[in-house]
C-alpha positions in Angstrom: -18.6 -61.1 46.7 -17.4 -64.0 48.2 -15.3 -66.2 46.2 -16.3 -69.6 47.1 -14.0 -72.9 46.1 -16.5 -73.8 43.6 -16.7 -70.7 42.2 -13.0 -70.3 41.9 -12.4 -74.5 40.5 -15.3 -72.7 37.9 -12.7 -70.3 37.0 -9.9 -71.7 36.8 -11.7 -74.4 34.3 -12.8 -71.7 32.4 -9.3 -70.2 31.8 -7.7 -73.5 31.2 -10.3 -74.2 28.7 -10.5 -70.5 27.1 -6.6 -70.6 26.8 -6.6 -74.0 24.8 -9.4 -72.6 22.5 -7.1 -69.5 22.1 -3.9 -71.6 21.3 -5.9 -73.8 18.9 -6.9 -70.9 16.9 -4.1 -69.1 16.8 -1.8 -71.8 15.7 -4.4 -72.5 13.0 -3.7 -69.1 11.5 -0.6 -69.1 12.2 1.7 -72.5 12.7 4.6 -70.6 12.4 3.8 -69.7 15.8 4.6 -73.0 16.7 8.3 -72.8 15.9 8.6 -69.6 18.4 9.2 -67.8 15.4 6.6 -64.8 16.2 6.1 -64.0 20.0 2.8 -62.6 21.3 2.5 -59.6 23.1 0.3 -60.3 26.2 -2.4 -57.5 25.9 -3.6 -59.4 22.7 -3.5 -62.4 24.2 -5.8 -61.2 26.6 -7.9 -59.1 24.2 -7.8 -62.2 21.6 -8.8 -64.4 24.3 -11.8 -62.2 25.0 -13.1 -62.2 21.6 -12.4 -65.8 21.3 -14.8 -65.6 24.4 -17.4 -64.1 22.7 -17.8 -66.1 19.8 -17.5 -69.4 22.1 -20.6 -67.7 24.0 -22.8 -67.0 20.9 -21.9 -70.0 19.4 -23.6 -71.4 22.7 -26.6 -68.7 21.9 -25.4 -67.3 25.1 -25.9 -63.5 24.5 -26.6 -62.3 27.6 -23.3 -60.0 27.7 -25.5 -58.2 25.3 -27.2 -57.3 27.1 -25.2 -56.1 29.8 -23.0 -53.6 27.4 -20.3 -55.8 25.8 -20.0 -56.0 22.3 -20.5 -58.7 19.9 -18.5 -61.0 18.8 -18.7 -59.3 15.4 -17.7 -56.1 16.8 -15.5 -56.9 19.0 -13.0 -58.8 15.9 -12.8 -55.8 14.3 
């Protein structure tokens, strides 16, 4: 597949916006976070941001990943 500049600005708007949705909720749960006080491992950052990726995406109605053999959002947050 061919990685076309579009197709990696796409990307890279995606992450940028994915990562602020991430930051927001976690230093909701968690403002201590702020403070550096607890530092977070980058596997769940990654996994986190995944499920924060699947609610974002049904929240859209967007369930096509579904379909394709990813989880919900409800299982993956367990």
């Amino acid at each position: 597949m061919e990685v076309t500049e579009a197709l990696e600005a796409a990307i890279v708007r995606n992450a940028e916006f994915l990562a602020g949705v991430t930051f927001r909720a976690l230093t909701t749960q968690y403002p201590e976070s702020l403070t550096g006080e607890i530092r977070w491992h980058g596997a769940f950052l990654i996994e986190f941001g995944a499920v924060v990726q699947l609610a974002y995406w049904e929240g859209q109605e967007i369930l096509a990943h579904q379909k394709e053999g990813l989880p919900s959002y409800a299982e993956a947050r367990q």
